[in-house]
C-alpha positions as CSV (number, residue, x, y, z in Angstrom):
1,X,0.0,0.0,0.0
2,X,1.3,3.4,-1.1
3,X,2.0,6.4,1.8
4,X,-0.4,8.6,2.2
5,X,0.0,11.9,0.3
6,X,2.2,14.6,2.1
7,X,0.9,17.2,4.1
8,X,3.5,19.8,2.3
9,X,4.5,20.2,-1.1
10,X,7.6,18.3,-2.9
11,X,9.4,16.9,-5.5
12,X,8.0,14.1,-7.3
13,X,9.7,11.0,-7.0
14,X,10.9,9.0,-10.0
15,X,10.5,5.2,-10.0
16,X,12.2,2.3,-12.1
17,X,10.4,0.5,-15.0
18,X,9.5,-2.7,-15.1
19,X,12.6,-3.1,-17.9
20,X,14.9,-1.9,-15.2
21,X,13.5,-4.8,-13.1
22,X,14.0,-7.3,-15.4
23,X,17.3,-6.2,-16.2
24,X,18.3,-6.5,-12.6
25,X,17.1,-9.6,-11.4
26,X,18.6,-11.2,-14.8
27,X,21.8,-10.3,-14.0
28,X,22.0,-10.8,-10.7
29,X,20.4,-14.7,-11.1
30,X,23.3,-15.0,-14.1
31,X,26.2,-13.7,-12.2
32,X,25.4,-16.3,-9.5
33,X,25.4,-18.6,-12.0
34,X,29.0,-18.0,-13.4
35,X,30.4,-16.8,-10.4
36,X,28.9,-18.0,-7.2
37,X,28.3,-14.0,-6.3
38,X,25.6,-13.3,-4.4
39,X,24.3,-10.0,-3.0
40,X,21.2,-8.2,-1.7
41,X,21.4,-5.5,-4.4
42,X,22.8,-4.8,-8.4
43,X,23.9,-2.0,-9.7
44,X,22.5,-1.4,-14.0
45,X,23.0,1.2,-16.5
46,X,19.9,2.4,-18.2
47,X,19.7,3.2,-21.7
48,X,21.3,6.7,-21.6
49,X,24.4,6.1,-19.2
50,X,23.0,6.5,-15.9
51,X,23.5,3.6,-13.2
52,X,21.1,3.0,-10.7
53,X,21.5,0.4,-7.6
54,X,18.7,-1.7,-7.0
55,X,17.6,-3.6,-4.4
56,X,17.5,-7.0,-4.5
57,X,14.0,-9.7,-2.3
58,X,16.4,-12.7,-2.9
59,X,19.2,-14.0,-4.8
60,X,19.4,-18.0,-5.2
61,X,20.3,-21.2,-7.2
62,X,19.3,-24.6,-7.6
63,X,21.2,-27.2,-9.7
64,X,19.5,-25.9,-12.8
65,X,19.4,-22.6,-12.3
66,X,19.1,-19.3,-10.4
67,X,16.5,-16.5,-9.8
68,X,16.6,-13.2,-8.2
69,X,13.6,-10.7,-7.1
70,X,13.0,-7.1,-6.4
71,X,9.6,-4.8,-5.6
72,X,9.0,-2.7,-8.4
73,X,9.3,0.5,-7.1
74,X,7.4,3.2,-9.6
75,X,8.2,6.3,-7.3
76,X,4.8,8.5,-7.3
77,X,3.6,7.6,-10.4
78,X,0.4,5.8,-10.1
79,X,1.7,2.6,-11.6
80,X,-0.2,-0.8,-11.3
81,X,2.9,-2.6,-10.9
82,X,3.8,0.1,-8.3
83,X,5.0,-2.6,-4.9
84,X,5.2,-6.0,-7.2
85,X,7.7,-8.7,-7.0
86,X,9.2,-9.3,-10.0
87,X,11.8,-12.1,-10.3
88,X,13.8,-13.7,-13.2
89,X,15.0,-16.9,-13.6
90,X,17.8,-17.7,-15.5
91,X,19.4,-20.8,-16.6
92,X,22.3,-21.2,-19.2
93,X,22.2,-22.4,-22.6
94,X,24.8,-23.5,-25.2
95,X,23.3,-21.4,-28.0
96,X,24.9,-17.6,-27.2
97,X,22.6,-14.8,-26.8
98,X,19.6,-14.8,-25.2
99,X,15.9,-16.4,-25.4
100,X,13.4,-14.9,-23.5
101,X,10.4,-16.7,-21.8
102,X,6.6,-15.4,-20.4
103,X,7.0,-16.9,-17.0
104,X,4.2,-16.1,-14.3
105,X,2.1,-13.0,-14.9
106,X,3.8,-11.9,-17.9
107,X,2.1,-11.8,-20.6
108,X,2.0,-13.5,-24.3
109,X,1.4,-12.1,-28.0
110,X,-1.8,-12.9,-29.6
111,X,-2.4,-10.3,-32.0
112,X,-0.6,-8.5,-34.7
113,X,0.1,-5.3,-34.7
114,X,2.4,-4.5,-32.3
115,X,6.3,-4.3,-32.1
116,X,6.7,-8.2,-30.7
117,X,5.7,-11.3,-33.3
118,X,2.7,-13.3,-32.1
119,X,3.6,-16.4,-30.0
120,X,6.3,-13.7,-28.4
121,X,6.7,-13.3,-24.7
122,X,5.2,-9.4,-23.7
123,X,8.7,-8.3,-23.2
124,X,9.4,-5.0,-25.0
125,X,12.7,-4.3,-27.4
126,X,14.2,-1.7,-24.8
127,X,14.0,-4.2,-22.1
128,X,15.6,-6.8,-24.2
129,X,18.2,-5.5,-25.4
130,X,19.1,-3.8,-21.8
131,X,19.2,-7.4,-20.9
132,X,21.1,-8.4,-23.5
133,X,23.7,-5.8,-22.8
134,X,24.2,-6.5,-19.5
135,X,24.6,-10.6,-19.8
136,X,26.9,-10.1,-22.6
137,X,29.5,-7.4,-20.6
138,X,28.8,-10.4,-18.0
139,X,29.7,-12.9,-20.2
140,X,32.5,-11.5,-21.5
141,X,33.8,-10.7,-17.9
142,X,33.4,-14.2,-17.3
143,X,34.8,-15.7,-20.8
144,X,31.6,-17.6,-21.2
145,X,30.7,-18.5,-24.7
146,X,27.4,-19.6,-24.2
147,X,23.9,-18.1,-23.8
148,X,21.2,-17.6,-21.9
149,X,17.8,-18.6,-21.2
150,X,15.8,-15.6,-19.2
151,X,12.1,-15.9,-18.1
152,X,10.7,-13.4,-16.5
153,X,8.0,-13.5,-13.8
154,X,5.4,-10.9,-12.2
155,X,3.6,-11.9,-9.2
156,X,0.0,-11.9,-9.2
157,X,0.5,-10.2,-12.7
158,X,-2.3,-12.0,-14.1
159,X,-4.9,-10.2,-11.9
160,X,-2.9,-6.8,-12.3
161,X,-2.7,-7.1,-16.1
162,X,-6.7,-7.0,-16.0
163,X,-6.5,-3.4,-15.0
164,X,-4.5,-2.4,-18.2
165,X,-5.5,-2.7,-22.0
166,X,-3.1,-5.5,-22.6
167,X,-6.6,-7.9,-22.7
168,X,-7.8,-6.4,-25.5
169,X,-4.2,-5.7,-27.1
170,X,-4.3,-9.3,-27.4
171,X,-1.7,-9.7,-24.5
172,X,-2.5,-12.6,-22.8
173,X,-1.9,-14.1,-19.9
174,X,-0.3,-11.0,-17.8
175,X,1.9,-7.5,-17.8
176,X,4.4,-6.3,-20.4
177,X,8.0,-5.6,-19.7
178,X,8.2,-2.2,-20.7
179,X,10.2,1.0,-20.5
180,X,12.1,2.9,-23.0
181,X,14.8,5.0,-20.7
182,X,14.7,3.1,-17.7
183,X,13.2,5.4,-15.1
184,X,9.1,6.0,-14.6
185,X,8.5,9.7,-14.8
186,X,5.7,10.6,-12.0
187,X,2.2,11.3,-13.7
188,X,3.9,10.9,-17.0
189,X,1.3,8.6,-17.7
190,X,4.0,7.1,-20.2
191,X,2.5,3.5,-20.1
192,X,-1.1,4.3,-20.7
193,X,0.3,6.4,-23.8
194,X,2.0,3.6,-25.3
195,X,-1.2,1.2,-24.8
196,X,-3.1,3.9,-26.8
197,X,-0.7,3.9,-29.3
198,X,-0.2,-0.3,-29.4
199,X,-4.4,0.0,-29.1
200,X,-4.2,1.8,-33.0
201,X,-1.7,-0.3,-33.8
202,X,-3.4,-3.6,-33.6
203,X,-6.7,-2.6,-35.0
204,X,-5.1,-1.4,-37.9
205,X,-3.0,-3.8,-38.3
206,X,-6.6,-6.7,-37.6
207,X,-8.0,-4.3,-40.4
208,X,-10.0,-2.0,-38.6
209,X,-10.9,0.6,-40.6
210,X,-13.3,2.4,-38.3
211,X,-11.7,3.3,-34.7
212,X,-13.8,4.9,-31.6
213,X,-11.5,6.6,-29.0
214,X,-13.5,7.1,-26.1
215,X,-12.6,8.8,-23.1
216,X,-14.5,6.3,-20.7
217,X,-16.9,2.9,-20.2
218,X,-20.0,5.2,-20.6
219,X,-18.9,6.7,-23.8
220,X,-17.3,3.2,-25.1
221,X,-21.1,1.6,-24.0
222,X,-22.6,4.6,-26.3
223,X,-20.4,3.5,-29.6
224,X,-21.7,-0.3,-29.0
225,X,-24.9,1.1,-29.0
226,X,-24.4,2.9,-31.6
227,X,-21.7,1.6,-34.3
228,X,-21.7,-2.2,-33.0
229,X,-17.9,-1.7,-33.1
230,X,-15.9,-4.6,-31.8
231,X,-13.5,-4.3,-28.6
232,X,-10.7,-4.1,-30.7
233,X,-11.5,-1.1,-32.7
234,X,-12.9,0.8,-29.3
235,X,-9.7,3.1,-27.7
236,X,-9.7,3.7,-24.4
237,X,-7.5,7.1,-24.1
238,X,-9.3,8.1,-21.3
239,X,-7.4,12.2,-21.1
240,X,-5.1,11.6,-23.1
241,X,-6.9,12.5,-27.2
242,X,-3.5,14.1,-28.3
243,X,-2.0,10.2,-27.6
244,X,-5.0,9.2,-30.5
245,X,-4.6,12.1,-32.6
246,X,-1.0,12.8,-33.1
247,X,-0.6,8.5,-33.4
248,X,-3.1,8.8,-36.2
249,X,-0.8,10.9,-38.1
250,X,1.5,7.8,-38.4
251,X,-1.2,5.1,-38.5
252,X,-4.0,6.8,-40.5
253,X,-7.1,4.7,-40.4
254,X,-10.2,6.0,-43.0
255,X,-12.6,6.5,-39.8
256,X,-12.0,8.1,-36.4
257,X,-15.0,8.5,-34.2
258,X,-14.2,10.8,-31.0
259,X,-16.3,9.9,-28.1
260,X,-16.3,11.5,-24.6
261,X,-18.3,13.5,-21.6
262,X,-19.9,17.2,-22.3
263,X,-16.8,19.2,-20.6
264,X,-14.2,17.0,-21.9
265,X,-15.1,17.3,-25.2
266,X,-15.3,21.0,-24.7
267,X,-11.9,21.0,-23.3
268,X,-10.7,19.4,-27.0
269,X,-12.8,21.7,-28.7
270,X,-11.1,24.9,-27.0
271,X,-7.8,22.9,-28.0
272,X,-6.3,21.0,-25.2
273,X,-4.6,17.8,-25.8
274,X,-5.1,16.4,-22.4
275,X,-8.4,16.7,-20.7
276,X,-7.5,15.8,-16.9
277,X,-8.1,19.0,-14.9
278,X,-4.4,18.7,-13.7
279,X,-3.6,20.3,-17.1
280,X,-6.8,22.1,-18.7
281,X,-10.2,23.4,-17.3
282,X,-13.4,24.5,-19.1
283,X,-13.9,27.7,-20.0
284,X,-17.3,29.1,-19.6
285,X,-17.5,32.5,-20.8
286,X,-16.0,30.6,-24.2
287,X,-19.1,28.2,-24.0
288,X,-21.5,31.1,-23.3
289,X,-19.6,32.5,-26.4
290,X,-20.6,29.0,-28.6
291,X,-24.1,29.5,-27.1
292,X,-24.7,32.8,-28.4
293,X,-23.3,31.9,-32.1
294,X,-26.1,29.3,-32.1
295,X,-28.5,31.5,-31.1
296,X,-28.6,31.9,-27.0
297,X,-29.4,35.4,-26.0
298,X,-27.6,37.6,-24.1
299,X,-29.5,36.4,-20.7
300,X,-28.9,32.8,-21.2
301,X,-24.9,33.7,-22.4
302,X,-24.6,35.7,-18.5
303,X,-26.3,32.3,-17.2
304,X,-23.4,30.4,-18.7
305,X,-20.9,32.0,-17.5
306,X,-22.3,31.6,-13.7
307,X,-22.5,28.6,-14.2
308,X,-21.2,25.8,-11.7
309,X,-20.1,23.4,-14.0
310,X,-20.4,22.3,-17.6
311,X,-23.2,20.5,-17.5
312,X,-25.2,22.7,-15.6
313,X,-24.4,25.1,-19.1
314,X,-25.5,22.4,-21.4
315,X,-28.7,21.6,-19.2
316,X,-29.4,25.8,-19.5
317,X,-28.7,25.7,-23.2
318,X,-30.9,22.5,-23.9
319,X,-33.9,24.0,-21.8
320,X,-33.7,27.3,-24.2
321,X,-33.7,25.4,-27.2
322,X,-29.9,25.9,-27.9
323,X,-27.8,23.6,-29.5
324,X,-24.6,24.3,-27.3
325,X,-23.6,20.5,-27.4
326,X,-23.3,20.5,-31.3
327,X,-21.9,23.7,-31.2
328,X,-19.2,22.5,-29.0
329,X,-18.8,19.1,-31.2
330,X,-18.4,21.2,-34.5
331,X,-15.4,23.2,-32.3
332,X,-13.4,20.1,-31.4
333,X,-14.2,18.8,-34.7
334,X,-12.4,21.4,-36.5
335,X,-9.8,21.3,-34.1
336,X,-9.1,17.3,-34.5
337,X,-9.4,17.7,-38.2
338,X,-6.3,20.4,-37.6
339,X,-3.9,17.2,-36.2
340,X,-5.0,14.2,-38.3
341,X,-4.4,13.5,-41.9
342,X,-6.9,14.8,-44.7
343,X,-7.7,11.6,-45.5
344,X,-9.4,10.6,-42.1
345,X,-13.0,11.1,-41.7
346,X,-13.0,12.1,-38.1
347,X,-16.2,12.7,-35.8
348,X,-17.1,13.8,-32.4
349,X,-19.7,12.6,-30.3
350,X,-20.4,14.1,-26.8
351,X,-22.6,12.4,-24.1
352,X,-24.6,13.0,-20.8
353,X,-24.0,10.9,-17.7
354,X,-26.4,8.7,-18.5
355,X,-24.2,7.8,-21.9
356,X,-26.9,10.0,-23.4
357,X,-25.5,12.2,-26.7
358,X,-26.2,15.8,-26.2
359,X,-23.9,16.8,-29.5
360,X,-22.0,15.4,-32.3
361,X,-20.8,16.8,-35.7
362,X,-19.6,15.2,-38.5
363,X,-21.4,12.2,-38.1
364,X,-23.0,11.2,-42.1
């Protein structure tokens, strides 16, 4: 269980990937191997130079081979893995190099689309090759000229891969080993990202030609109802429609439906990339300003504005007749259209609550 939150401002802390985990606990289980070393911590370089000393559950062999564990320690982000053990098991090989196994709670490949073959374990390329690094510099120390056979584990990861998007990635059977420079970056939301991005990936790749990002389960319920879309080709990017939009750039696909609540779609449609109220808010006087170039009059543009909340406007706007919540689509409509490719058909659908839609534009 995490601390509770401090009292007083401070620095957020930095954690360690899961990569850097893997990395560790590999090398300490092969240095036992090939040199009887054993120690309650290991010292790693991540990708650009800096070396970080972790610390080490265990460290121990059998006749076949050896294993080593540390708790994943994500620093404040809020990281699922954040306080799981995460061990690897290593055993030698005579083929040199090194073949990488889905032990417990890591998960397996089933889909195209993403970086790793099908049938591959869920452990990313920057993770592998850190691990590759650091057994061959072993190896060499060592004169060993034969390879390795790594399999790495994640307690209870089955269960905690249920709360990511690697289910309908078509990761099976637990977590991905990921990280790309070693160190979690608080509230960098950096793994969520990269599921959006893998999410794209694998419906275009499963020939999807009609994607629905949706910023949460009631607005992912209203494109079932409404498109019959399967799970694949439904986004969850929850905040983060910049991850969708500037990804689509790279992976066009020939339809995007955009899909979330009143004020976050009026968040995109004033232009934010990120719709958590850490990073943007909703403007008001700019929706009283929609209202009134739909119609609203000046009394019901001054009830806008002192408004509470967002929805408090739209339910002002819907009881005068005013079509604020299409007005507000058409706005983060033209502003999507100003990120994507050309080609893309793109739409915008915002919803109530109640998964009820109060607003869309360019829907034909």
């Amino acid at each position: 269980m995490r601390e509770e939150t401090r009292e007083q401002p401070a620095p957020l802390r930095s954690g360690l990937t899961t990569g850097s985990c893997a990395t560790a606990t590999s090398l300490a289980a092969a240095r036992l191997l090939l040199t009887g070393q054993t120690s309650d911590a290991v010292q790693i370089t991540l990708p650009k130079g800096k070396q970080v000393q972790m610390r080490l559950e265990f460290c121990r062999r059998d006749a076949e081979r050896a294993e080593a564990g540390t708790l994943k320690d994500a620093g404040d982000d809020p990281d699922v893995t954040h306080g799981a053990l995460l061990y690897s098991q290593v055993r030698l090989i005579e083929q040199p190099g090194v073949r990488f196994v889905a032990g417990e709670g890591v998960g397996t490949v089933t889909r195209p689309g993403l970086v790793l073959a099908v049938g591959e374990p869920a452990i990313n390329p920057v993770p592998r090759r850190m691990i590759g690094e650091h057994l061959q510099q072993l190896a060499e120390a060592c004169a060993y000229a034969g390879g390795f056979e790594v399999t790495v584990n994640v307690q209870d990861g089955a269960a905690l891969a249920l709360k990511t998007m690697n289910p309908r990635l078509g990761i099976l059977g637990g977590l991905s080993i990921l990280g790309t420079s070693g160190i979690v970056r608080p509230f960098s939301c950096a793994a969520y990202i990269a599921s959006i991005h893998q999410g794209i990936d694998v419906a275009h790749s499963n020939g999807c030609t009609h994607i629905a990002a949706c910023t949460g389960n009631a607005s992912e319920d209203t494109m079932r109802r409404i498109y019959g879309l399967p799970e694949m080709a439904l986004i969850e990017m929850g905040d983060f429609v910049g991850a969708v939009l500037k990804h689509v750039r790279k992976v066009p696909v020939a339809r995007l439906t955009l899909c979330g609540g009143f004020g976050k779609i009026s968040k995109l449609a004033a232009g934010h990339m990120d719709l958590h109220s850490r990073h943007s808010s909703i403007d008001l006087p700019q929706l009283a300003g929609w209202a009134a170039d739909v119609g609203a009059p000046a009394a019901l543009q001054d009830a806008i504005v002192a408004a509470n909340t967002s929805q408090q406007a739209l339910a002002l706007a819907h009881a005068a007749d005013v079509a604020l919540g299409d007005a507000v689509c058409a706005h983060a409509l033209a502003f999507a259209r100003s990120v994507v490719p050309a080609q893309v058909q793109v739409e915008v659908f915002a919803i109530d609550r109640q998964g009820g839609v109060v607003g869309t534009a360019g829907v034909q």
